[in-house]
N, C-alpha and C positions, 0 to 999 in steps of 0.2 A: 489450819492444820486439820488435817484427819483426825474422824475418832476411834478411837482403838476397836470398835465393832467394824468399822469400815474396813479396817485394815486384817480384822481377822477373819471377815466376809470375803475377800481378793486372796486370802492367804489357803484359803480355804477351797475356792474354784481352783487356785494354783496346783497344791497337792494333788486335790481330784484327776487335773488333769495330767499329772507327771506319774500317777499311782499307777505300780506292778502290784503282779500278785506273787506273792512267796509264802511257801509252805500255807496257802490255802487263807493267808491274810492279804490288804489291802495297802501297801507301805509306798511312801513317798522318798527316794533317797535324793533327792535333785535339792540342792540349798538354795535357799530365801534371801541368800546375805545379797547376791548380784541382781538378782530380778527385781527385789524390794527396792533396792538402787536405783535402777533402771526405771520403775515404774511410776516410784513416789517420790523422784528426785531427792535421794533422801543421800546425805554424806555418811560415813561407817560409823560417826559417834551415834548420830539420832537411829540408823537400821537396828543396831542392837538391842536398844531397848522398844524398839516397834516388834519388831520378830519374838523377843520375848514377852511381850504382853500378847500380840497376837495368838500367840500358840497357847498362852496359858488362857485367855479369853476361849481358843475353840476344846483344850482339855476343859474348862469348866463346862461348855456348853453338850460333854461328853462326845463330839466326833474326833478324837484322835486323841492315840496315847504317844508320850514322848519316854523313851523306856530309859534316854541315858540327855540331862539336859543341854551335856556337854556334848553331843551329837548332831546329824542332821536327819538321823530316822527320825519319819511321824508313822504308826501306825495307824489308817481310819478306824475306827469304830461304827461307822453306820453299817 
């Protein structure tokens, strides 16, 4: 299995590369649930709880804020 740094390292390039800019921020709207699928052969029980440690992994690492958990906005922070 992956470790949850891995995963929030790949989650992380992902955003990057999916980020617009609005209102002079860096925001990601494109969802993690299909690509994390796709990527890490992962079935919709195991993606949820990858997606959600990933994210909370790179808020702790302070590049991106998640303003609603229940959403698919990531704001960057870098």
């Amino acid at each position: 299995m992956v470790a949850i740094a891995e995963y929030a390292d790949a989650v992380y390039q992902f955003v990057q590369a999916h980020a617009t800019v609005e209102d002079g921020r860096r925001v990601c709207r494109e969802p993690l649930y299909p690509w994390l699928m796709k990527a890490f052969d992962l079935n919709l029980y195991e993606v949820k709880g990858v997606r959600t440690a990933a994210v909370k992994e790179l808020q702790r690492r302070g590049l991106v804020e998640r303003p609603n958990p229940r959403g698919i906005l990531l704001i960057l922070t870098d």
